[in-house]
N, C-alpha and C positions, 0 to 999 in steps of 0.2 A: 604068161607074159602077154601085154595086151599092145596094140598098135594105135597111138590116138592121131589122128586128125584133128588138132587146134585153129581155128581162123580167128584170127583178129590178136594172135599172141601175143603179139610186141604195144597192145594197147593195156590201158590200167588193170582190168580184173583178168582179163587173158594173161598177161605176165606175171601177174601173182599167181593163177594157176599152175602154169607151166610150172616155176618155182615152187610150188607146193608139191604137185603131181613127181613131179624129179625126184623131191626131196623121200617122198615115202613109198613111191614103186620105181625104185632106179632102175630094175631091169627092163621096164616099159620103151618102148620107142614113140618121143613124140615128135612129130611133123608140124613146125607151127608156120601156116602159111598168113601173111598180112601183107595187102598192100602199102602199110606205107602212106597212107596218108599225115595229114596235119597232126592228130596224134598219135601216132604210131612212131617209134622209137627204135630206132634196129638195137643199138648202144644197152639200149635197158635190158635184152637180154644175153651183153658179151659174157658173165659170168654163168650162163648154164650152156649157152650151145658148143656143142662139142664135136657134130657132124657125125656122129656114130648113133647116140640114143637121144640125142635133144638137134633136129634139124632145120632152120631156117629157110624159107622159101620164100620168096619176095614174088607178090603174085595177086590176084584179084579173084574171091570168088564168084566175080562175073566171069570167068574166063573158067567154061566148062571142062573143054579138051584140058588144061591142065589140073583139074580136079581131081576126072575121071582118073590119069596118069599118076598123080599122088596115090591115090586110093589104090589104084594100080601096083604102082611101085613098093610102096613100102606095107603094102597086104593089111589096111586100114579096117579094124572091128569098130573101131568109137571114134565117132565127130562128136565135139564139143566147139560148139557154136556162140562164140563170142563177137565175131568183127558184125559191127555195126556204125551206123551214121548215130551220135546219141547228142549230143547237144542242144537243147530246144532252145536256146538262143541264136545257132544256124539253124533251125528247123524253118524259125521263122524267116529270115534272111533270105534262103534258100533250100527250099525243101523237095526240089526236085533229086538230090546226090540220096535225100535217105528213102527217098519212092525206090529208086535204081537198087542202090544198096541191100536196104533192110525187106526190101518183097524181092525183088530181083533174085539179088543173092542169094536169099535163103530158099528160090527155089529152085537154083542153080546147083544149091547142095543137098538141096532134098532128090531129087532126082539122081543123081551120082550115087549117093547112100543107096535109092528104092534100089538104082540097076545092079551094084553088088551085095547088098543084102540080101534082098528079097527076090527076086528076079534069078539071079547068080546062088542062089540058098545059103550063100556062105555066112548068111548071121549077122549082127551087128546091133549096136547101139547112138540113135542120134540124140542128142542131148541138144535143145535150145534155150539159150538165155535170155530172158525177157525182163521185164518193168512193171513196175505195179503200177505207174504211167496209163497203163492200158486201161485200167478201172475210170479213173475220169479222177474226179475229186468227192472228197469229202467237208461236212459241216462238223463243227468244232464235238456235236455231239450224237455222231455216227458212231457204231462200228466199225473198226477196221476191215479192210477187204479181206473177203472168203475166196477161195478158189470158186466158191459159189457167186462171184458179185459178177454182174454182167458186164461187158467191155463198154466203155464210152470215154474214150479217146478225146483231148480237147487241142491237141498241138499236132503240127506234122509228125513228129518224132513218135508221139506215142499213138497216133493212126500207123504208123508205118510198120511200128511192133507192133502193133495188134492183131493186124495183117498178117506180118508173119508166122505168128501163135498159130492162125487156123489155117494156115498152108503145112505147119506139121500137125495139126491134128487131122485134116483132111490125109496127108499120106498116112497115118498110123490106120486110119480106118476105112479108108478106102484102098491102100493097096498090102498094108499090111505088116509098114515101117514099123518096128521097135522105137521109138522116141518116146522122148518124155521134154517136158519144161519146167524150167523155174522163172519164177514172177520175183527178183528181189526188191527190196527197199533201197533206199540210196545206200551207196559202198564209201566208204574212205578207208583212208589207209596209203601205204607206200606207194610210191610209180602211178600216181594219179595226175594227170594234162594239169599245169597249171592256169586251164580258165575254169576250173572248178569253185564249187566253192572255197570250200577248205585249202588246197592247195592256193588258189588264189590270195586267200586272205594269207595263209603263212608265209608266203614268198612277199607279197605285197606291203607287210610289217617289214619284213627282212633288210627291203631296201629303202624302208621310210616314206610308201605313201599310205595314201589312206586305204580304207578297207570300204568297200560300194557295198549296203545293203539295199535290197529291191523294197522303195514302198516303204509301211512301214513294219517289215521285217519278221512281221506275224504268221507268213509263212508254216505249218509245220510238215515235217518229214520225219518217217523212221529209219533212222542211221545204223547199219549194218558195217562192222569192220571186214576189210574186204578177206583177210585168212578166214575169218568163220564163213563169208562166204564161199571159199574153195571149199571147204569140209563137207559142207552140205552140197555139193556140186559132184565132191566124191563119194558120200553117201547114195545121192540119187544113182549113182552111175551102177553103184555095187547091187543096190537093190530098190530103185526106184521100178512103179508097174507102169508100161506099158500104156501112153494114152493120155498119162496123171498129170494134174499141172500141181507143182508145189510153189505156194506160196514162202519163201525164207526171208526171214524180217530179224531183228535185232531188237526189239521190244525197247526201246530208244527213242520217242517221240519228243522232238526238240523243236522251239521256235527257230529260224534261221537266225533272231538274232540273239536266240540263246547258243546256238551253235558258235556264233562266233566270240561270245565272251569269252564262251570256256576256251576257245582255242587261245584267244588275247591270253586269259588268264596261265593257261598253259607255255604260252612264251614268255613270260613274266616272271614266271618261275622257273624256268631254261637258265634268262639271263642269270638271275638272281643266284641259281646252283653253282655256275658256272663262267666264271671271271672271265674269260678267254672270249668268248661269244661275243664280247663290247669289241674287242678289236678285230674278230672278222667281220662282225655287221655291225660298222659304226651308226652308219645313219638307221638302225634300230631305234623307235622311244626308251626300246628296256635300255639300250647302251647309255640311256643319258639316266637313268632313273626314273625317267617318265613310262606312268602306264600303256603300255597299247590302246588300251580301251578308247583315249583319245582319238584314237584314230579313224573309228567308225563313221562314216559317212550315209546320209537314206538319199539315195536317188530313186528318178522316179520309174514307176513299178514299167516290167514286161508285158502286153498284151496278152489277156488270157493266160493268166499265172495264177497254176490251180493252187487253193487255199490250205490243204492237207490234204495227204497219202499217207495213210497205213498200215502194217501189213499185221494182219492176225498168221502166226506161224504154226497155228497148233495144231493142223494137221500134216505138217513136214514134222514137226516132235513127235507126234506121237506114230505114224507111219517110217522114218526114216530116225530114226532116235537125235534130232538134231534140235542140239542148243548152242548159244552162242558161248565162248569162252571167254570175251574181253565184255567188259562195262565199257558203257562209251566213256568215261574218264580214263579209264588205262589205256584203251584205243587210240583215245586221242593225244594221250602223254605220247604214246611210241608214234604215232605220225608225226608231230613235232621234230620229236628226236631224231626222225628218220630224214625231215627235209633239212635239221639243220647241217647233217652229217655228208648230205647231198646235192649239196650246190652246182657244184660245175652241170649236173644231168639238168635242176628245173632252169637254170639259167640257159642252157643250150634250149630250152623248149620253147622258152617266154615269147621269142620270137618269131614264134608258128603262129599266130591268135589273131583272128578280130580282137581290138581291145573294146569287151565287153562292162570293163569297170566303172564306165558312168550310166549304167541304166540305157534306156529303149532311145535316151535324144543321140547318145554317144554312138549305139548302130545304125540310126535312121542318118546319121551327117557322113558316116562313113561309105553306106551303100548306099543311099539315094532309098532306099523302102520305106515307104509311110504306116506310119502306124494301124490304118485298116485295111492294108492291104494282102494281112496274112489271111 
């Protein structure tokens, strides 16, 4: 039986984790400490905490002393390192929380880890979770990134992870840390903040506006459903070496505004299956018969919006035997399904957000920030 240390639980990939990890080593005890911020959702995990092997702690991993004392208390072998500031549309806004946060934090929990680990002999496993962000960008006829691609960072958010990256690689080889990381591609999937995209765009149909594409939309990204991403997070765990970064991607290179047709397309055929969905979301276009697709809107683009990310996974496959299980079309059927099943949870949320759905003029009126002055 194993003791995990989870930070940032009650947020989107952290609480699918947690839910995973539950699901397939029940006897485990996990500790999921989250402060609670804007996305952070205590409610998203009332169905696994149970206060015996699944426990909740409302808490900051800036706040050392109660680290140490978790780690302490419930005799913690594995941190898995999800909470973070990830937004890059607060990055720019205000990028001081994810400086604090995303380097602060995680060397708040790296040294907690060194002191019972390593120091204390008693063993352990740190796991951090990073972004392929960290790479910079790519040209439409690049390479995807190699765990060989060098860091160049273009927003606060993905300087502040990439920071963090070599604060655990700095502990594994200078003091001795067991860590490992993972670099994913974008996640979707269930219990995702709705100012995502996906999330955004499905709730934003739901209630009949329109759907904000940045620019025009050409964007691309490799979309990763977020259970294949736990799998590969329990893989590294079991047998990830020492030091490794693995790159986990979803072999899924989608323009954003191919991303958003299929979702359109995906709710189109929701309604269509299913009569009853025109009278919970009336003001839906499926409820009238009209397309979503209608609804797509180009506002204009975010400062420094890098052009494609992508992640080469082939040596997480071939090192850690991990492939993804969902196509992005069944991924994105079950996210669908999953927010239309789930209202009352993204409607409680909607209301945490900068409203980022008109592009860079809608943030700049809201905070007073100018556009060159990220």
């Amino acid at each position: 039986m194993a003791s995990l240390l989870v930070t940032g639980g009650a947020g989107f990939i952290g609480s699918n984790f947690v839910y995973h990890h539950h699901a397939v080593k029940p006897s485990d005890t996990i500790v999921v400490l989250d402060a609670l911020t804007y996305a952070g959702c205590r409610e998203t995990l009332d169905a696994v905490v149970d206060d015996k092997s699944v426990i909740f702690v409302k808490g900051s991993i800036l706040d050392a002393d109660l680290v140490r004392e978790l780690m302490e208390r419930y005799s913690i072998d594995t941190v898995v390192h999800f909470a973070a500031e990830s937004h890059v549309d607060r990055s720019i806004v205000g990028p001081d929380a994810f400086i604090k946060t995303n380097i602060e934090g995680t060397y708040t929990l790296l040294k907690a880890a060194r002191e019972r680990f390593t120091e204390k002999k008693l063993g352990g496993h740190f796991h951090h979770i990073s972004t392929d962000e960290v790479f910079g960008t790519l040209s439409p006829d690049d390479h995807p990134f190699t765990e060989e691609n060098p860091y160049r960072p273009n927003s606060p958010y993905a300087a502040s992870k990439a920071s963090s990256d070599c604060l655990v690689r700095a502990f594994v080889h200078t003091y001795g840390l067991k860590a490992t990381v993972t670099n994913c591609s974008n996640n979707y999937g269930p219990r995702q903040f709705p100012e995502k995209l996906m999330p955004l765009a499905i709730t934003n149909l739901l209630e009949g506006k329109s759907v904000p594409i940045y620019g025009d939309g050409a964007q691309i990204r490799d979309w990763l459903y977020v259970e294949d991403h736990c799998r590969a997070i329990e893989m590294c765990l079991e047998r990830g070496e020492s030091g490794r970064t693995y790159n986990i991607g979803g072999r899924a290179e989608k323009t954003n505004l191919e991303v958003v047709r299929t979702l359109c397309r995906a709710v189109d055929a929701a309604f269509a299956a299913d009569p009853s969905l025109k009278e919970r979301y009336p003001d839906c276009p499926a409820a009238r018969g009209v397309s979503t697709l209608e609804s797509l809107v180009h506002v204009q683009d975010r400062p420094g919006h890098d052009r494609r990310y992508a992640i080469d996974p082939s040596f997480a496959e071939g090192a850690l035997g991990f492939k993804p299980a969902q196509s992005f079309e069944s991924g994105m059927a079950d996210t669908v399904h999953w927010y239309l099943e789930n209202e009352a949870w993204w409607r409680m949320l909607k209301g945490r957000r900068i409203d980022f759905t008109g592009g860079w003029s809608t943030i700049k009126a809201q905070t007073g920030l100018e556009k060159d002055s990220r």
